[in-house]
C-alpha positions as CSV (number, residue, x, y, z in Angstrom):
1,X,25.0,4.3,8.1
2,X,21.9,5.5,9.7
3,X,20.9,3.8,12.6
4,X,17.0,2.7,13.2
5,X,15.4,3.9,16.2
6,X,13.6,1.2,18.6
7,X,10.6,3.2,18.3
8,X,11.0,2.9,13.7
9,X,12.0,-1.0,14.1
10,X,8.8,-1.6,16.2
11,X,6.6,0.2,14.3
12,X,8.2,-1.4,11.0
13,X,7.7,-4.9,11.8
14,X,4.3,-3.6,13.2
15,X,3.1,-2.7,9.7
16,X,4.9,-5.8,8.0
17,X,3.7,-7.8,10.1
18,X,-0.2,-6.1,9.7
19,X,0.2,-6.4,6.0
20,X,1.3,-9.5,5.6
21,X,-1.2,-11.0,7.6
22,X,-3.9,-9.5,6.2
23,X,-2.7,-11.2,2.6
24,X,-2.6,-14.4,4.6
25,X,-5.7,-14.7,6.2
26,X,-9.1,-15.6,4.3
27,X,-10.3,-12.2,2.6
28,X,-12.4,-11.0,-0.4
29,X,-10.2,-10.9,-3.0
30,X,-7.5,-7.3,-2.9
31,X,-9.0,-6.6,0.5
32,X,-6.2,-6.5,2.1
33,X,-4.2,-3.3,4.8
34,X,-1.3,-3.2,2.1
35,X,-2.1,0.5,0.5
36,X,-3.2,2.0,4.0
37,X,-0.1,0.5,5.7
38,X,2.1,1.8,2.5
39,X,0.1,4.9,2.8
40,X,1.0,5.3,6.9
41,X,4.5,4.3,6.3
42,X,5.1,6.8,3.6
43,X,3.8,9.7,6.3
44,X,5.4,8.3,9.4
45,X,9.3,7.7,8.9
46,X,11.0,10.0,8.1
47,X,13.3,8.2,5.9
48,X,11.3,7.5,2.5
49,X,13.6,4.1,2.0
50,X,12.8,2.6,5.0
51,X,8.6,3.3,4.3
52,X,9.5,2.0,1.0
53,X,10.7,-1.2,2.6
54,X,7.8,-1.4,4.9
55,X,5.7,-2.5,1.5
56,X,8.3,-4.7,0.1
57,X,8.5,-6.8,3.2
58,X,5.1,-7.5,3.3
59,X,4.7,-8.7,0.2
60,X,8.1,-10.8,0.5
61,X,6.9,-12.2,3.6
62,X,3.7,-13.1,2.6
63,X,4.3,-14.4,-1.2
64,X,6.8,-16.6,0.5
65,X,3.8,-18.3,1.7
66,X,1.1,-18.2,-1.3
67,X,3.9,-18.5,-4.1
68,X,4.7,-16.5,-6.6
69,X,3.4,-15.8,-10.3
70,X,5.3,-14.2,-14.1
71,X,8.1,-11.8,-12.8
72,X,7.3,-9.0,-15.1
73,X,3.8,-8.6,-13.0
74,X,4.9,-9.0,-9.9
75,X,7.5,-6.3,-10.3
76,X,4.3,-4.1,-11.7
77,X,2.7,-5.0,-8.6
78,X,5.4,-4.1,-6.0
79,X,5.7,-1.2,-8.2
80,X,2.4,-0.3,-7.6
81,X,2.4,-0.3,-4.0
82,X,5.4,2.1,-4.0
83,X,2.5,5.2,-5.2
84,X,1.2,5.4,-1.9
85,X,4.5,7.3,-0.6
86,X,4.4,10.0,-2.9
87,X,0.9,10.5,-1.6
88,X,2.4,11.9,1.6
89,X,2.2,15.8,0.6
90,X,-1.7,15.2,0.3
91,X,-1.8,13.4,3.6
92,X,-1.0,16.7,5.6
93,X,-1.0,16.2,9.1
94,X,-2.6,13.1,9.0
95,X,-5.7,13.7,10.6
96,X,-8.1,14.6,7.9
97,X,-10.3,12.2,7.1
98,X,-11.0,13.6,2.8
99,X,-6.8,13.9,2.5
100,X,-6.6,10.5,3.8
101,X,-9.4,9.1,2.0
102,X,-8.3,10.6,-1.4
103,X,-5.0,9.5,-1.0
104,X,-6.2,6.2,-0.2
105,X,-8.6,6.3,-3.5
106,X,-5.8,7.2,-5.7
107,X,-3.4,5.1,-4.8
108,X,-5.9,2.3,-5.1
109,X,-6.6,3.7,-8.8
110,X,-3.2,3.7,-9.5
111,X,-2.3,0.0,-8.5
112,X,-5.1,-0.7,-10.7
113,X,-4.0,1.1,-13.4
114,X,-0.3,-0.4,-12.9
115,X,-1.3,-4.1,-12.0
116,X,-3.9,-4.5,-14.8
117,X,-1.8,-3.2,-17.4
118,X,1.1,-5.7,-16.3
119,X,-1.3,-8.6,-16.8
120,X,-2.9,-7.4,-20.0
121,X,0.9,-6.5,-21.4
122,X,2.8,-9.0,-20.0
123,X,0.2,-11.9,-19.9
124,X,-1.5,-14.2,-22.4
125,X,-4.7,-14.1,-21.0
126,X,-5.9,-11.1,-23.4
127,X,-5.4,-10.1,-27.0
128,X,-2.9,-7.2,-27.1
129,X,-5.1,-4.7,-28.7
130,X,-7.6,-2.1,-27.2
131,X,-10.4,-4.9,-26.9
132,X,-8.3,-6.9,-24.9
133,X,-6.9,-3.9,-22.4
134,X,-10.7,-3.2,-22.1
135,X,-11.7,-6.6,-21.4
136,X,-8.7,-7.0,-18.8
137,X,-10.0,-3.8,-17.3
138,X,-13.4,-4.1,-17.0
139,X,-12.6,-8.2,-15.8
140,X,-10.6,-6.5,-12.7
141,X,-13.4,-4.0,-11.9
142,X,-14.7,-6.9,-9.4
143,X,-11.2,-6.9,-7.6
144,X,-10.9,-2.8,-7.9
145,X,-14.7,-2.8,-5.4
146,X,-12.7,-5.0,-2.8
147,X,-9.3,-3.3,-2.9
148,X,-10.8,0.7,-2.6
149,X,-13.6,-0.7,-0.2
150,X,-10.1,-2.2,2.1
151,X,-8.4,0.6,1.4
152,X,-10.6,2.7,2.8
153,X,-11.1,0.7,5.7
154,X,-7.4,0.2,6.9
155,X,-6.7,3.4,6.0
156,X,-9.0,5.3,8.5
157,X,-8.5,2.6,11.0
158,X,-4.7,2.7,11.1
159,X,-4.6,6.9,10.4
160,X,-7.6,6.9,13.5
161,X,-5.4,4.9,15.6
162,X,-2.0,7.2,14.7
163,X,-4.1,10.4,15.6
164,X,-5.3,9.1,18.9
165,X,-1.7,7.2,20.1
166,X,0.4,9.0,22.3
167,X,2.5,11.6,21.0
168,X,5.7,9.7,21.3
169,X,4.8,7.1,18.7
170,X,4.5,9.4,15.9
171,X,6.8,12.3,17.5
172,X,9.1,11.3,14.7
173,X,6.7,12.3,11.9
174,X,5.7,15.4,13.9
175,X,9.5,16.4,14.0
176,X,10.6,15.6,10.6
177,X,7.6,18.1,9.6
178,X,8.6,20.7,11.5
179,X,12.2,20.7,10.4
């Protein structure tokens, strides 16, 4: 069994913690750190399960508190936040601003892609033709402007804040690369 360093279990319930709150507190609606912190997590431990976790906690944690909804779209949903770690190629060192903002972009696209289509497959709330996956599309468009816009957002902040701590926070990152 591996064993989590201090520094790892710190930062992970850092990032949960960041996450969940950012569900839990009033926001405009998908504006929330989950994709950035997915996105950090995914380019920070070394260990691709335990960024997956980082993710899955957050959204445990916090839809303890607001309740859940239909199975089937939840698991679309956690799903969804699980593309943000194979963005970690394109985030490079971590300290350009375009890689991070692309990945960021994409991996908002993508839960898009992935959550919508859960609701419009899975739901009831739209005919399961191509009308109806175009008028569960283009009703989420809305949502999509307040998830890329938050996105964005935490994703700069939190990859701004990881380029200017000191080296022995993300040392483990920096290591991992170089081996």
């Amino acid at each position: 069994m591996t064993r989590i360093s201090t520094r790892d279990g710190v930062l992970f319930a850092l990032l949960v913690g960041l996450a969940a709150a950012t569900r839990l507190i009033p926001h405009p609606p998908n504006f929330t750190a989950l994709v950035a912190v997915s996105l950090l997590a995914g380019w920070v431990f070394p260990s691709r399960l335990l960024a997956a976790c980082v993710p899955m906690a957050a959204m445990l944690l916090s839809d303890a508190v607001i309740g859940g909804y239909s199975l089937g779209i939840m698991i679309a949903v956690y799903a969804g936040l699980l593309v943000p770690l194979a963005m970690r190629p394109l985030l490079g060192d971590g300290r350009n601003a375009w890689r991070i903002g692309s990945a960021a972009a994409l991996s908002s696209l993508a839960f898009f892609v992935i959550s919508n289509g859960a609701v419009w497959a899975l739901g009831s709330m739209y005919p399961r033709d191509t009308g109806g996956l175009l008028a569960c599309y283009l009703a989420a468009v809305p949502f999509f402007k307040w998830q890329l816009a938050g996105d964005l957002l935490y994703s700069g902040a939190l990859f701004g804040l990881a380029a200017v701590l000191p080296r022995e926070i993300v040392a483990a990152r920096r290591d991992a690369q170089a081996a």
